[in-house]
C-alpha positions in Angstrom: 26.7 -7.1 24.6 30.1 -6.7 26.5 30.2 -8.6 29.5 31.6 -6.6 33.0 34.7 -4.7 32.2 35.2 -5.7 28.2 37.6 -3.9 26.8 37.1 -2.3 23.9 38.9 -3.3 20.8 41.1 -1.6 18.3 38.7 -1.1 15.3 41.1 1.0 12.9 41.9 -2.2 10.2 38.0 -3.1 10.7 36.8 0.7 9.6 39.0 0.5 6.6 37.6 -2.8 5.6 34.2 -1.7 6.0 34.8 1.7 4.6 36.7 -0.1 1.2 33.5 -2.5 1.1 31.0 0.4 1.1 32.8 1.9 -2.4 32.4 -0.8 -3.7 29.3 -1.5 -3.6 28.8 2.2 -3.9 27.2 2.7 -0.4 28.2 5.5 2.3 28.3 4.9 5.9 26.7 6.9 8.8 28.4 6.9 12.1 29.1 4.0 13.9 26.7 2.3 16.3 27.6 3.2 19.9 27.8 -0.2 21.6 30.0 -2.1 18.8 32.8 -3.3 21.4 34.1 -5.9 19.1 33.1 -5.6 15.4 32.9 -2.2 13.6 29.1 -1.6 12.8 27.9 1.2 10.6 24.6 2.0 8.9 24.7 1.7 5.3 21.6 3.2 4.4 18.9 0.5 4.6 21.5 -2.2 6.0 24.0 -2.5 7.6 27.9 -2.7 7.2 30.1 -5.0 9.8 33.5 -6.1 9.8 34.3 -8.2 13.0 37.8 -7.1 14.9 40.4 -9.3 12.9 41.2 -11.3 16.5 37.4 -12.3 17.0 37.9 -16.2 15.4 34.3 -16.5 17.5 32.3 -14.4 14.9 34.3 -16.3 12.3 31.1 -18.0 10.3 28.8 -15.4 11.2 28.3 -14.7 7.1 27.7 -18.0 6.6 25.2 -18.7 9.6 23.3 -15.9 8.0 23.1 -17.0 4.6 21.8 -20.4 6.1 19.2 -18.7 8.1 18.5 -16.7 5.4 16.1 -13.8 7.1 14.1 -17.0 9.2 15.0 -15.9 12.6 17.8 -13.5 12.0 18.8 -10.6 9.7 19.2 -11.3 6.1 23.2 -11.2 4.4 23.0 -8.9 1.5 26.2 -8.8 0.3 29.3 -10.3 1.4 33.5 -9.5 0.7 36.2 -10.9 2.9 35.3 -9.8 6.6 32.9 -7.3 5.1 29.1 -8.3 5.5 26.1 -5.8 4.6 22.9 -7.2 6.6 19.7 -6.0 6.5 18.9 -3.7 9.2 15.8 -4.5 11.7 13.8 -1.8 11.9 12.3 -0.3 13.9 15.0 -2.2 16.0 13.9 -2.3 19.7 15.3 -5.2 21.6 14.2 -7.4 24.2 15.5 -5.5 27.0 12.1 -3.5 28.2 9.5 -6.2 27.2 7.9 -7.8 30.3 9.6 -11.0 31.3 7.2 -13.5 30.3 6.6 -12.0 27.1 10.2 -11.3 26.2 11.0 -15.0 27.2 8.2 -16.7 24.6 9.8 -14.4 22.2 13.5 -15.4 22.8 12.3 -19.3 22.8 10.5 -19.7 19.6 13.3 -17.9 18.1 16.0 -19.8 19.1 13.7 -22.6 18.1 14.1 -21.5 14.4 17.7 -20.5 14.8 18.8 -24.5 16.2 19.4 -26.1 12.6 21.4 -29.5 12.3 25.0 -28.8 10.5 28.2 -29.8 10.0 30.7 -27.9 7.8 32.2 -25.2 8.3 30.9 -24.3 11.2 33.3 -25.8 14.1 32.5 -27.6 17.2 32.3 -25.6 20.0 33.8 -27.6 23.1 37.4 -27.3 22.1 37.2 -23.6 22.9 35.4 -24.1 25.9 38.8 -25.9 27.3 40.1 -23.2 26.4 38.2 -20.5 28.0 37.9 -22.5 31.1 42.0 -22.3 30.9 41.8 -18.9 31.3 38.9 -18.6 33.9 40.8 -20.8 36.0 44.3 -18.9 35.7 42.1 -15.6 36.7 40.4 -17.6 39.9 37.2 -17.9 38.5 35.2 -20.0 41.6 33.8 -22.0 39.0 36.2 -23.2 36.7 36.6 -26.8 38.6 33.1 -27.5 39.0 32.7 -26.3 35.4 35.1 -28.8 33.9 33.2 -31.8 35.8 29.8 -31.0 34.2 31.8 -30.4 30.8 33.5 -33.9 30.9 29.6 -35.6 31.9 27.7 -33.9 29.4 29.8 -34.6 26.2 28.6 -32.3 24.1 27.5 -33.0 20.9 28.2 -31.1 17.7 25.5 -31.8 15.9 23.6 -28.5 16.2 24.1 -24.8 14.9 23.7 -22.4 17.8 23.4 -18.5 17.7 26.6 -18.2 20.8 25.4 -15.2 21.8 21.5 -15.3 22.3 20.6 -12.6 24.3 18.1 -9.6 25.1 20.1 -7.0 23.2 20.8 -9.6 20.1 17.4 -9.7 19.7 15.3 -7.1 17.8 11.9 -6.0 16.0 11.5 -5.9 12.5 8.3 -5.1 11.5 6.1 -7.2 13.1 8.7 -10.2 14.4 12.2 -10.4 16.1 15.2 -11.3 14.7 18.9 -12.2 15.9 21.9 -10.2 15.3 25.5 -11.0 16.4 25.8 -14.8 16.2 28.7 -16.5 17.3 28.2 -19.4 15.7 29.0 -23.1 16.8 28.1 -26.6 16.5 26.9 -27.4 20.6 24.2 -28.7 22.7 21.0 -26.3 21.9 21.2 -26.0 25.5 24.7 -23.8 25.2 22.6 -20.5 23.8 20.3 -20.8 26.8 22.7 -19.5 29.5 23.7 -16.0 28.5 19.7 -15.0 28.1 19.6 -16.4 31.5 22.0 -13.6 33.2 20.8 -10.6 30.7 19.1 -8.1 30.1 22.0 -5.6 31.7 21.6 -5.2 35.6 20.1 -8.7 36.2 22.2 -10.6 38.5 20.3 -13.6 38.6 19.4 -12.7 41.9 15.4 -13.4 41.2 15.8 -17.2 41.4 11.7 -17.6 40.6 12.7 -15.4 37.3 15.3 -17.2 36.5 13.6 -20.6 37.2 10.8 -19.7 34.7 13.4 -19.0 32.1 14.9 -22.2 32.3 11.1 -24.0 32.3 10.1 -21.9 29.2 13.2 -23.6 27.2 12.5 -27.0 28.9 9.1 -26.8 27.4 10.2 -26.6 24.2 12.2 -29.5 24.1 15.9 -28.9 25.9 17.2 -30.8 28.8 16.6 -29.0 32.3 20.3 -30.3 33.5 22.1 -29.4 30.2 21.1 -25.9 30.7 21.9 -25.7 34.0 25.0 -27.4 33.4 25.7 -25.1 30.6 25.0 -22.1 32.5 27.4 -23.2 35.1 30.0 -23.9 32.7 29.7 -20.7 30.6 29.2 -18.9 33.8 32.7 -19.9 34.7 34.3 -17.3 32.2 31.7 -14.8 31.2 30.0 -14.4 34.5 32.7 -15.4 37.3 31.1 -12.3 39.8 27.6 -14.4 39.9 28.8 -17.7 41.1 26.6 -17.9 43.8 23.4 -18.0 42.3 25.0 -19.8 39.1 26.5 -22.7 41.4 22.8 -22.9 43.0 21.2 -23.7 40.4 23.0 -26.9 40.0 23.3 -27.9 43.6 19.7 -27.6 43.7 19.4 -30.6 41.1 
C-alpha cells in the first residue's frame, strides 16, 4: 500500500515481462489491478502474474520467501521465470481493512506468527538499508531521523529472522476460510520490524487513537515480541515512511 504521496512507477519493461511469461506458460492476462504502484500485477486466470518494477531491490526475494512459506501463511508460488512470479490468487480476497479492530488484530498476529521463520541465505539483512533510508529521511527533514538513529544503534538488530517488510491491513487477505500475506518485502530483522507499519494502517488511521494503538502493540507483546523493540522500530521506520505522524510516533517512546 503506497505510503502519502508515492509516486507511481514506470511499469512498461515490467508488463512486457509479465506479458512474455504468460505465453509461455500459455496463460492470458486480465487487466491490471488498480492499486499496483510498484510491481505490475495482473490476473492470470486462477493466479496471479507479478513482475516487481526493475528499481524495487526491496521485493528482490519475494519468489523465494514464497516458496519457503509455501501457501502457510502467504500465497502459494506457482511458477517462477526471472522477475516473473505466478501466485495463487486469494479468493474471495477481502482484506483486513473493514474487520473490527480486535478481530483484525488476532488475525494479523497469528499470521505473522507463521510468517517469522529463522533464515539465513539469500535473504539479506535488513539494517544496512535502514542507514540508508534514514539518509534520506534526514536530507528531507524528517523530525525523526535523529532520534531514530539512537534507538537503531541500541537495539542492534539481529538478522536472524525472515520478516514479511510490509505487513499490513491491505497485504493481508481471505482465502477460503483463512488469511494470507501478499507483497512481502522480505528481510532478515528483529520480528519486531513488521509490527510498525500495521501499527499506522489501515488507510486514514493517523495513530491518533493512542488506546487503539496501545492494544496493537499488547496483542504482538503477548505473543512473544519485545514491547520496546516495537516501539523502537515504529519510531525508526516511522522516520521515513511516516515523517507527517511524528507526534504520536515519538510518544510512544517517550512514554517508555
Amino acid at each position: 500500500m503506497p505510503g502519502p504521496g508515492e509516486q507511481r512507477f514506470d511499469l512498461t519493461a515490467s508488463k512486457a515481462l509479465a506479458l512474455e511469461a504468460a505465453r509461455e506458460w500459455g496463460l492470458e492476462l486480465g487487466e491490471p489491478f488498480a492499486f499496483s504502484y510498484v510491481s505490475y500485477v495482473a490476473p492470470a486466470g486462477d493466479a496471479v502474474c507479478k513482475v516487481a518494477w526493475e528499481g524495487d531491490t526491496e521485493s528482490l526475494h519475494e519468489g523465494d520467501a514464497l516458496e519457503l512459506w509455501n501457501g502457510d501463511g502467504a500465497v502459494r508460488l506457482l511458477r517462477r521465470s526471472g522477475r516473473a512470479l505466478l501466485e495463487e490468487r486469494a479468493v474471495p480476497g477481502n482484506d483486513l481493512s473493514a474487520m473490527p479492530d480486535e478481530r483484525g488484530t488476532a488475525i494479523a498476529v497469528n499470521l505473522a506468527s507463521r510468517l517469522w521463520r529463522r533464515a539465513g541465505s539469500p535473504f539479506r539483512p535488513v539494517a544496512p538499508e535502514v542507514q540508508r533510508w534514514l539518509d534520506n529521511a534526514d536530507r528531507e527533514g524528517s523530525e525523526l531521523a535523529p532520534l531514530a538513529r539512537e534507538l537503531l544503534a541500541e537495539l542492534d538488530p539481529v538478522a536472524q529472522w525472515l520478516v514479511h517488510g510490509d505487513f499490513h491491513h491491505y497485504n493481508i487477505l481471505r482465502r477460503g476460510d483463512q488469511f494470507v500475506a501478499i507483497d512481502p518485502k522480505p528481510y532478515l530483522a528483529d520480528r519486531e520490524y513488521d509490527v510498525p507499519s500495521f501499527l499506522w494502517n489501515p488507510r486514514g488511521n493517523q495513530m491518533e487513537d493512542r488506546q487503539r494503538t496501545e492494544r496493537r502493540i499488547a496483542a504482538f507483546v503477548a505473543a512473544g515480541l519485545d514491547e520496546f523493540r516495537i516501539r523502537a522500530w515504529t519510531v525508526i521506520r516511522g522516520a521515513y515512511l511516516r515523517p507527517d505522524f511524528s507526534g504520536p510516533i515519538r510518544a510512544l517512546i517517550e512514554a517508555h
